[in-house]
Structures are given as C-alpha cells and as structure tokens.
N, C-alpha and C positions, 0 to 999 in steps of 0.2 A: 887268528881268532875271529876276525871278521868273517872268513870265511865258513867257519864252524857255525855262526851264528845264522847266516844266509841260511847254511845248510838245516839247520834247525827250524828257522823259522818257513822254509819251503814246503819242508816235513808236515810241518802243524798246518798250514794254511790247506792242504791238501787234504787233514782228516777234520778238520773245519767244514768244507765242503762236503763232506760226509756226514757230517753231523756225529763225528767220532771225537773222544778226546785223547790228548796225546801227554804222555807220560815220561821224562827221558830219565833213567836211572845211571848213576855215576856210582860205577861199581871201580875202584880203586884197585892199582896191581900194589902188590908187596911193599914195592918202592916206598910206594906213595905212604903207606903206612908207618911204616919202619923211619923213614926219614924224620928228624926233627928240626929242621930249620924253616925259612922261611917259603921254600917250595912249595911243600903241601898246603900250606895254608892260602898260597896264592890260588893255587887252582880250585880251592875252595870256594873263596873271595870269586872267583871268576862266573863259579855256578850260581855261588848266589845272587851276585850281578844277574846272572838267565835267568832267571827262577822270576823278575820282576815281567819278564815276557812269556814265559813259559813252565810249566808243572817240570820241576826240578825233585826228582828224592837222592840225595846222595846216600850213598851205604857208611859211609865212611868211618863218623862216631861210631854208628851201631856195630862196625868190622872187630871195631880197637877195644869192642868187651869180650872178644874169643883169642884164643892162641892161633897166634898167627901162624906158625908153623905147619900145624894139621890145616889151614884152611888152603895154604897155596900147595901146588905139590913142588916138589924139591927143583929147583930152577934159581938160577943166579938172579934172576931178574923176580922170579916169582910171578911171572905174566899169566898163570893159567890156576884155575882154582882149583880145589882135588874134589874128590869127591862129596867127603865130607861140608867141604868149603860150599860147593853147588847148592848143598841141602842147609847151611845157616843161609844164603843168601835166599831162598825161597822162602823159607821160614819168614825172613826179614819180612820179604817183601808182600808174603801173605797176607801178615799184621800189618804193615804200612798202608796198603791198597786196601784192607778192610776198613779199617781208622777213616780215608777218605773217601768211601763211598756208603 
C-alpha cells in the first residue's frame, strides 16, 4: 500500500507541475461489491485515508443502486464491466465531475 501511495502521489505531483488536476476514480470489480464482510469496507477506509492527500471519487455506493448483474459481464470474478455497465459508470461520473467543477 505504501507503494500504491508513492505511485499516486508521483502521479499528482507531475500534473501539479503542469498546472493540471488529478482525479483518481475507484471503480470496484464485482467482488468488491457483492462481498459483505469487512474487506470491502477496508479498502474503502483505505481510499478515504487518500482522499486526505489526493481528489479520491470512489464509484462504489453509487454501483450498489444498479443491478449488479447487467453492469459486470458474466465472469467469476466479475473484473470487466459490460457494456451497459460502461455507460452507468460515465453517467456516474458525468454528474460527479460536473458537481465539482
């Protein structure tokens, strides 16, 4: 995780220099959703931890008001979003990105 953070913040510092702002979106696979113990909620807890150094939006709440089935396509794992799926997460973050600018 440390390394994640490095990576992130290498990220940002770079479009800092540019005078750009950086965004990192926490698009959630299946798992993450469908799980109800305390996994999900840690990696939650983790981003929001980022979020005090860095523009964090996670998708995650807004995922769990759609049926989850049509948004992943059919995968054990659920890793890859369908098509449908593509178009609530744009949607999402349409509205999210408009909200903050």
């Amino acid at each position: 995780l440390i390394m994640l953070f490095s990576i992130l913040n290498d990220f940002s510092e770079v479009n800092k220099d540019k005078s750009q702002k950086t965004l990192f979106v926490v698009m959630p696979q299946y798992f993450d959703l469908v799980k109800k113990d305390k996994t999900s909620s840690s990696y939650q807890a983790y981003f929001k931890n980022l979020s005090k150094n860095f523009e964090i939006l996670d998708l995650t709440n807004d995922l769990h008001k759609f049926n989850l089935n049509k948004i992943f396509l059919d995968d054990k794992f659920g890793g890859h979003y369908s098509e449908y799926g593509n178009k609530v997460v744009s949607e999402i973050l349409y509205k999210k990105i408009k909200e903050m600018i």
